[in-house]
N, C-alpha and C positions, 0 to 999 in steps of 0.2 A: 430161522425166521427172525430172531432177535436179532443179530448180529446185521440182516438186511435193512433191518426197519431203520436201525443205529446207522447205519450208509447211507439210506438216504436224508436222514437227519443231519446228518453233517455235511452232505453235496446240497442240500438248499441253502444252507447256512452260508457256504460259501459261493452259491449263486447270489445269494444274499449281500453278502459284502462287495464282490463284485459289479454288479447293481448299481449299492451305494457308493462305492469310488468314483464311477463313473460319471455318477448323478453329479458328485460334488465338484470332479474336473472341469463337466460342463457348465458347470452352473459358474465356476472360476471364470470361463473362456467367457461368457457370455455379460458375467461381470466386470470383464476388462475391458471390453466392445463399448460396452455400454458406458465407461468412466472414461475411453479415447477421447482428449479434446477436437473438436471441430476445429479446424483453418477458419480463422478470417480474416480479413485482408483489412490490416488498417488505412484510414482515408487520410490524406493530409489536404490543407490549402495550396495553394500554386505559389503563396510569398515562403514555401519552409524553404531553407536551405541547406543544405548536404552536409556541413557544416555544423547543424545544429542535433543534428541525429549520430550519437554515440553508438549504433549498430554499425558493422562491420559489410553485413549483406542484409538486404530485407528487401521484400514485395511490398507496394503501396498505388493504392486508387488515388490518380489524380483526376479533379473537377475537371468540368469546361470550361474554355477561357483563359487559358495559361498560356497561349499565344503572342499577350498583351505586353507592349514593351519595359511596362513597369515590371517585369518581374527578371534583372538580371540576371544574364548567364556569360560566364566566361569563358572561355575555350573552344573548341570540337571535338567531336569522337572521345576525349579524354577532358572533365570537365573538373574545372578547381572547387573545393566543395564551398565556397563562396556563393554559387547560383546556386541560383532556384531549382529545385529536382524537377519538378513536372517542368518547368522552361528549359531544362536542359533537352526531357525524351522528346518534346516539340522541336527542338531543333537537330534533332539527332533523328528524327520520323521514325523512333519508336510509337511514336504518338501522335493524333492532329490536335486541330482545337478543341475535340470533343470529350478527350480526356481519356481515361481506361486504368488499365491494371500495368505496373513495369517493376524488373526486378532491379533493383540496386546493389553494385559493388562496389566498396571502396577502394583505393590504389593509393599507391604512393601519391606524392608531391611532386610538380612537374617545375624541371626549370626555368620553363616559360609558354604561357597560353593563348594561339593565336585566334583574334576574333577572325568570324566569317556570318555570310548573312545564306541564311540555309530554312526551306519549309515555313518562312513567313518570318523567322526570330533572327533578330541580328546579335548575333553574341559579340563579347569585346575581347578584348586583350588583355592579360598581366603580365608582369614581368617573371613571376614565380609565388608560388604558394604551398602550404605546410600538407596538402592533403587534398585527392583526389579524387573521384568515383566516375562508370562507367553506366550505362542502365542496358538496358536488351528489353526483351517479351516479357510479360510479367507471366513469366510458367517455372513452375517449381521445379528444379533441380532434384535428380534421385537420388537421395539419400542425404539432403538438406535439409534442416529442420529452420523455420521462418518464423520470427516472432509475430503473435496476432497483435500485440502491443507494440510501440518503439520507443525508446528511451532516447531522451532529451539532455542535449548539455546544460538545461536552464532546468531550478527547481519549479519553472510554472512552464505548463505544456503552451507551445504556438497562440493555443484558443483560450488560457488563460486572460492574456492581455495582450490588447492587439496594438501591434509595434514595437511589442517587447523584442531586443535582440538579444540573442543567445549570447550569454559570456567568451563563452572561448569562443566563439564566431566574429574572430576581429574583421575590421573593415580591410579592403585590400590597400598595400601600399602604392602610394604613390610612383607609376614608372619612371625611372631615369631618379630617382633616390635612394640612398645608404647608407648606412646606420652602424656603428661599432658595434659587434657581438655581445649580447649581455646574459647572463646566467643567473635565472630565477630562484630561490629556495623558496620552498614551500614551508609554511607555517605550521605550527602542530595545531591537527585541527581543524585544518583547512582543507580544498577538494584540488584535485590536481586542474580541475575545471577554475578554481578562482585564483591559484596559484597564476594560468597565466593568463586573468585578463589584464587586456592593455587594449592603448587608445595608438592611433595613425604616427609615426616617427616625424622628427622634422629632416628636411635634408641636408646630408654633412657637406664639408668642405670641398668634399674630393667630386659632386654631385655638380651637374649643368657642363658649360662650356666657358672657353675666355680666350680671347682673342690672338693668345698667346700659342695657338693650338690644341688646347685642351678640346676634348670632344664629350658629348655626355655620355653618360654610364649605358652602353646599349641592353636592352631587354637580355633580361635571362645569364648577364655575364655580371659574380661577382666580383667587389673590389679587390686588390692582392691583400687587404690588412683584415679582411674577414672572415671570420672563423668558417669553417665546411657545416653544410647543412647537416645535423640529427638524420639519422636513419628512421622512417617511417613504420611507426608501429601497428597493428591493428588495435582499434577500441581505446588509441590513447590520442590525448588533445596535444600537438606540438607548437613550440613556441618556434616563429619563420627566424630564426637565427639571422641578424646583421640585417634586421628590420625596425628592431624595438631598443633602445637608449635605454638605460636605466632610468634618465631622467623623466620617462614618459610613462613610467608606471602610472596607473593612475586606476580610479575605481569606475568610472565613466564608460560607456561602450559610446564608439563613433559610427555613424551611417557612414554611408559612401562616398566618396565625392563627389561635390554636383556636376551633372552631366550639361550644364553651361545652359546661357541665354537663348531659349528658341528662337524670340523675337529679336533677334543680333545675329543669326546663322552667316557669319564673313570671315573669308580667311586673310588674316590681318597683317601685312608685310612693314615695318619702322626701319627705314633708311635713317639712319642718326650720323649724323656728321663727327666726324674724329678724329679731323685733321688739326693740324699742328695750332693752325692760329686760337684756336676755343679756346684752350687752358683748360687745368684739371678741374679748376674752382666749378667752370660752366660747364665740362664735361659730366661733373656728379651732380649739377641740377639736370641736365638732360637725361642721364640714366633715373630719376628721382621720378623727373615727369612720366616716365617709361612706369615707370614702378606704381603709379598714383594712376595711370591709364586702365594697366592690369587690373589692381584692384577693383577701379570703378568698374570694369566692363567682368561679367560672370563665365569666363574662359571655361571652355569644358567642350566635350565631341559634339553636344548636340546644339551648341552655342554658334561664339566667336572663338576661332583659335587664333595663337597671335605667333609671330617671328621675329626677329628682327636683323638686318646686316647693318653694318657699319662703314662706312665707306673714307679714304681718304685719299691716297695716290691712286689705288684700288679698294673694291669690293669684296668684302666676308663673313659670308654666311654665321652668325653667333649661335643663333639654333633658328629650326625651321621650325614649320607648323605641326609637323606630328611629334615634337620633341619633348612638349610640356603639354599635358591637358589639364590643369585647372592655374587658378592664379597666382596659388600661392607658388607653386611650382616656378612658375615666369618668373615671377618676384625675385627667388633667389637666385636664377638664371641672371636677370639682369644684374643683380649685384656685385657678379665675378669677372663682369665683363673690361676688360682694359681698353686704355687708346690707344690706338694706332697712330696717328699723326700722320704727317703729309698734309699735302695741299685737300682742296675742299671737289673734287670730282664727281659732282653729282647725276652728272649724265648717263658716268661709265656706271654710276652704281643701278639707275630707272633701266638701265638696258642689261644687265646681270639677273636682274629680280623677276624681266619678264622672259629670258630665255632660261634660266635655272631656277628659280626660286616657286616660281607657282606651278609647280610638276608634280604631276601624281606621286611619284619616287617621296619630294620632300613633304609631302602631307595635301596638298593641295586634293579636294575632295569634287570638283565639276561641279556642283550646284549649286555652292555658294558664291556669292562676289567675293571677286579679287578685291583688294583693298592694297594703295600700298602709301605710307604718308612719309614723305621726305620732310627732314628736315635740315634746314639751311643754315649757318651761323652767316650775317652779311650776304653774302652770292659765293654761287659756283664758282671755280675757275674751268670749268669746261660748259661746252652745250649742251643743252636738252632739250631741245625743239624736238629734233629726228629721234632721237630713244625715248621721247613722251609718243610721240604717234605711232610709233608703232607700239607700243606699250597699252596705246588707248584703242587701237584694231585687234589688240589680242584678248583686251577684255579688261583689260585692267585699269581701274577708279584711283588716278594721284592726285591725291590729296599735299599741299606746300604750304609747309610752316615758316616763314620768312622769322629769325629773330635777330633781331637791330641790324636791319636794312640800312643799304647804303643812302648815305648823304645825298645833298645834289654834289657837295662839290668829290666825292669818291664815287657818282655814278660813272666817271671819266676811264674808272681803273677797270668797270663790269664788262667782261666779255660779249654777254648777252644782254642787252637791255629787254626788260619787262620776260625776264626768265620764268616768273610765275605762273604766268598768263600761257605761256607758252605748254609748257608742262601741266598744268592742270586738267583733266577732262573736260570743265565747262567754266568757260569767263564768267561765269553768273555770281561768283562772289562765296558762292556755296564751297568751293572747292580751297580758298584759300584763307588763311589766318595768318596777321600779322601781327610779333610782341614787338613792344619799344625797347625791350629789354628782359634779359633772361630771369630778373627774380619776379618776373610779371610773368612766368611762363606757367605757369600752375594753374593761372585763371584759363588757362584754354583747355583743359583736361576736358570739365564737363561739354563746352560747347563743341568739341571733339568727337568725344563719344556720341554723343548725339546725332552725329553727321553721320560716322559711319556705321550706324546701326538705323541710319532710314534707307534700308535698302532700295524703298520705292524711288528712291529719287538719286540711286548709284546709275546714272544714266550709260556711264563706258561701261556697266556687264552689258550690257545689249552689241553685241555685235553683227558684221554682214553675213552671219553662220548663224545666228540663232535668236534671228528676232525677226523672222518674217510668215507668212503663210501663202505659200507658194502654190499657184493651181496651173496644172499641166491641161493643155486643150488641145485632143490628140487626132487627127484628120484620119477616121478608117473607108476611107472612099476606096471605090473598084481600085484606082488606079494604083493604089501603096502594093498589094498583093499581101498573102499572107508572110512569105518571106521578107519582104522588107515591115511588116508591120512589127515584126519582132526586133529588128535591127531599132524599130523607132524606140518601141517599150525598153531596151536596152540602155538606148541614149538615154529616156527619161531616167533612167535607174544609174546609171552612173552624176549625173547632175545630181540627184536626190541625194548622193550615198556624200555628197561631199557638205552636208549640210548638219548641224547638229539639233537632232529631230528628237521632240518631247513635246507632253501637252504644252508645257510652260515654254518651250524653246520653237525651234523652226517646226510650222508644222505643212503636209504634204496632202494633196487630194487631187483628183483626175475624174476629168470627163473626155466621152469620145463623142465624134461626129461625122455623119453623113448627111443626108437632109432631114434626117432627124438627130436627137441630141440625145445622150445618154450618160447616167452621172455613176461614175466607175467606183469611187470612195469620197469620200468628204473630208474636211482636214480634222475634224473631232473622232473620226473613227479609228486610228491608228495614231500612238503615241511613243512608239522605237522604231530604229533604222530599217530592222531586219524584220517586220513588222508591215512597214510599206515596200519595202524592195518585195516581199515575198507576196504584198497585194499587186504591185506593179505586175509579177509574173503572172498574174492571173490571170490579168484583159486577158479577154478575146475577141477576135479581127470580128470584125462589123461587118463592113461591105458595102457601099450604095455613091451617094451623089457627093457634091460637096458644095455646102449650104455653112461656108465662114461666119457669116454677117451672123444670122439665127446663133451660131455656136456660141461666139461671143458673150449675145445679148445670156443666154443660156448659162453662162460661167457666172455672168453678174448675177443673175437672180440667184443658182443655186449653191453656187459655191462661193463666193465673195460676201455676199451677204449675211454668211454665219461664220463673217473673219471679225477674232476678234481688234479692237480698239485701236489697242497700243500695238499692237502689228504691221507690219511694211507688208503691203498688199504686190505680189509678184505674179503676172501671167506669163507662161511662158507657152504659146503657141507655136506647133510644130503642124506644115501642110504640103503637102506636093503640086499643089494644081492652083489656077483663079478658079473663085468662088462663082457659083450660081446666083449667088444675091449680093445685095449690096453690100458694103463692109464700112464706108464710113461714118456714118452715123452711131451703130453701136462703140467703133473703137473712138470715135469721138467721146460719147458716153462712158467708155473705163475711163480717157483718159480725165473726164469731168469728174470721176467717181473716187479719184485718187490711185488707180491702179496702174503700176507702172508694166508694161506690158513690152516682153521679146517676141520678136516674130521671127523664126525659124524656116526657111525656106528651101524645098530640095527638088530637082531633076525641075517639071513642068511648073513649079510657083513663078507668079507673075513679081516681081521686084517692085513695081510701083504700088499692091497692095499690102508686100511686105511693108515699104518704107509707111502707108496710113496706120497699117495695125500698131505698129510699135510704136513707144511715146520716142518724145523730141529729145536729142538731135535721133534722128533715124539711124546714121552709122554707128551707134553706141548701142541700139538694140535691135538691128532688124540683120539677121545673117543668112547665107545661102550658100547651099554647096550643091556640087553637081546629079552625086551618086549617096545613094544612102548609105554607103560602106563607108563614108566621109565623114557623118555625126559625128565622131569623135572626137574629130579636132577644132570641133566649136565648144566643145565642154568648158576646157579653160576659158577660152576668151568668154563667157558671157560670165562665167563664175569669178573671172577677174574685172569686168565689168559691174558688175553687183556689187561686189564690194568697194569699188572705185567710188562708183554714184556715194554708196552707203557712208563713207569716211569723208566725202566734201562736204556734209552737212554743213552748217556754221554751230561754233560751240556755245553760241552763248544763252 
């Protein structure tokens, strides 16, 4: 019985202990639950950049609002850590403008990042930069651990002081410049972060073009005397090797470069003379005035871009418009540039600059003005009447700098008398500047600039393509069918497609008619090509009488009347039959109204109301063809009519 009692004394004991182990495992597990940090997702503003964040991967809440173009971003898909992080997932539709959660990874350095306009954000271009990142969903990866904090390349966080930039977040360099490789030591003491701040390089010898054939340094390809880019580390700051001079250490951090004059938005072409007779003496005052233009006018993408050819026996491109974007850039551009000599060929050069020089290829951008300003020593030795006009139909604003103009008794020796006048877009005096002499040429800079940065009054961008408001007035009487009423919508739509249609450019609207009227689109409601072509498909056949005279009156009231000002008012009426009611009276009325009006005639139209409808002379607007499968071959003729009327204006 002893020995029993003693048994079970010893099996509670050890149920005892058992127990307590247990107790105290749980109470471990339970203590460890309980001491797990929480996730949370740190916030940044929409100005941080990728660049400034020393983390490797990290999750981060961006605001709303990050859509806004102040917040740069460089690249696509693979973004230089320059931009802005939330400006990057908005252009990459990780994200819209209303902000969220996105994860961040960084990448290597790309050897070049091309802009594209993507989800509202127009990102830009660089040539190359030290360090990269990608973003996605902001959802946590299994078996990643995410800082709730982020670490900053600056001792004061973003919200410290606002506009502070981050040390090692240099500004990007300048494209189309480069720089001897330099090799930093870092100081005892010092953070590998202040080891390399530095400020913008200037650009070397080898950087621009010169007449000699040199070409500029294209994106993303380095020079041969450059040392190879550092291999990209995670968590460490690189210095862009064969960007930074020794000489440009400096303790200073630089902003961006300005993105140029909005209110100057022109793409800038300088025809500079460099033939034989200047001399080198007034050759480096005319590259000086170049150089003293640049400066004054604030060059940049969102500006005035500028170019310049040279011309002598022929025409050569020095750099174009996408070659330089700010002015300092130009600057040394121009510096490198040599003469060519030859004779003074200023025709061959106005007829070069508007068939190759203002092309999307060479930077020309569609909706800014052409600009292009010749400049003369004395006169031409060829013509420019015929390569000004057509120069001025394509859109393009010349501007003629005369400097020391011929004599009376050397106007004997001029090819062209009053060459100026000829060549300029408008005799009004606005277009032309004349020096006595080349070291008086410096005073025309500012009045210069000034001309070509009042775009309101660059009267050659307006051409017979995109400075009218064109109303189509389209006849759905019984007698068209629906077969051929498709055949008509057709022809309207090829006439349309060949116009350059924007709110600000040619803009398009239609109404149909039987003896009642019906207003199909209006010119404010569609503002792209494919936009109206795809409203054109829409009409639908009407059907009933045909009541011309009422249509007319009908276009003036609802379509004409909400054209704007400075617009070339164009009707173009398309009808198969004589009208039920009168017609001259209202076409009397367009034409009192300013509105120049085509009348289009097919199968059963009467010709003698064709010839009232359309303004004077009648054989310039009034046309007729048999068969509606015929439309087509009136398209050109009224579109080369158009433009015909449009280019006789008088220029002055």
């Amino acid at each position: 019985k002893g020995k029993l009692v003693l048994l079970m004394r010893i099996l509670q004991h050890v149920i005892e202990a058992i127990l307590l182990v247990t107790g105290i495992q749980s109470n471990q597990e339970m203590t460890k639950k309980m001491k797990r940090p929480k996730f949370t997702v740190p916030q940044i503003s929409c100005d941080v950049r990728a660049g400034k964040i020393t983390n490797v991967e990290f999750i981060v809440k961006c605001p709303p609002g990050c859509q806004d173009p102040r917040y740069h971003v460089y690249g696509a898909d693979v973004y230089a850590s320059y931009s802005s992080v939330c400006g990057a997932a908005v252009h990459s539709g990780v994200l819209d403008n209303s902000g969220g959660k996105i994860l961040v990874r960084k990448v290597a350095g790309q050897s070049g990042y091309k802009g594209s306009y993507s989800n509202g954000v127009q990102s830009l271009s660089l040539p190359r930069w030290r360090e990269s990142f990608v973003v996605s969903e902001g959802k946590p990866q299994k078996g990643v651990t995410y800082p709730s904090s982020l670490t900053y390349s600056s001792s004061k966080s973003p919200a410290a002081k606002a506009g502070e930039t981050a040390r090692a977040d240099q500004s990007p360099p300048v494209p189309g410049t480069a720089a001897q490789p330099v090799t930093v030591t870092q100081a005892p003491g010092t953070t590998a972060i202040e080891a390399t701040h530095t400020t913008l390089p200037k650009p070397s010898p080898s950087a621009g073009s010169t007449a000699s054939g040199l070409r500029p340094q294209p994106a993303g390809q380095r020079s041969k005397d450059l040392g190879e880019p550092a291999l990209w580390k995670p968590e460490s700051v690189l210095l862009d090797a064969g960007f930074v001079p020794k000489e440009e250490l400096s303790t200073q951090s630089l902003e961006p470069a300005s993105q140029g004059d909005p209110s100057c938005k022109v793409d800038l072409s300088f025809l500079i003379d460099g033939s034989s007779s200047i001399g080198k003496r007034r050759f480096r005052i005319q590259k000086q005035f170049l150089t003293d233009v640049a400066q004054t006018l604030d060059i940049g993408p969102a500006g005035p871009l500028m170019g310049v050819v040279q011309y002598g026996d022929n025409p050569a491109t020095q750099f174009n418009l996408k070659t330089h974007m700010n002015s300092q850039d130009v600057k040394a551009a121009i510096e490198k540039i040599s003469q060519r000599g030859g004779l003074s060929n200023a025709g061959r050069a106005i007829s070069f600059v508007t068939k190759n020089f203002f092309s999307k290829f060479n930077g020309n951008r569609g909706g800014a003005p052409n600009v292009a300003v010749v400049m003369v020593d004395g006169w031409p030795t060829d013509k420019v009447e015929e390569a000004s006009r057509l120069a001025r139909e394509s859109g393009v604003n010349i501007f003629f700098i005369t400097i020391e103009g011929a004599s009376e008794n050397e106007k004997q020796y001029m090819l062209e008398p009053n060459f100026a006048n000829k060549a300029v877009c408008r005799t009004n005096g606005f277009y032309s500047l004349t020096v006595q002499n080349w070291f008086s040429l410096h005073k025309t800079v500012q009045p210069l600039v000034k001309r070509v940065c009042d775009t309101d009054r660059l009267a050659c961008s307006k051409t017979c393509l995109n400075s009218a408001d064109i109303g189509f007035v389209i006849d759905g009487s019984s007698s068209v069918g629906t077969s051929n009423f498709r055949t008509v919508l057709q022809f309207v739509a090829n006439l349309s497609r060949e116009f350059e249609i924007s709110d600000t450019d040619t803009r398009i609207g239609a109404m149909q008619y039987t003896y009642e009227q019906r207003l199909e689109f209006g010119f404010d409601e569609y503002s792209t090509k494919s936009d109206v072509l795809n409203a054109i498909k829409r009409v639908g056949y009407w059907s009933g009488g045909t009541s011309t005279g009422a249509a007319i009156h009908y276009a003036l009231e609802q379509l004409f009347k909400k054209s704007k000002p400075n617009k070339r008012k164009l009707m173009i009426l398309i009808t198969d039959g004589r009208s039920y009611d009168d017609i001259r009276i209202p076409a009397m009325l367009a034409h009192h109204k300013g509105v120049i009006t085509y009348a289009i005639g097919v199968a059963w139209a009467a010709q003698d109301e064709l010839d009232i409808i359309a303004t004077h002379p009648a054989r310039d607007h009034a046309f007729f063809v048999d068969e509606f499968d015929n439309l087509y071959k009136v398209v050109p003729k009224v579109i080369q009519n158009i433009c015909t009327e449009f280019n006789s204006q008088p220029r002055n």
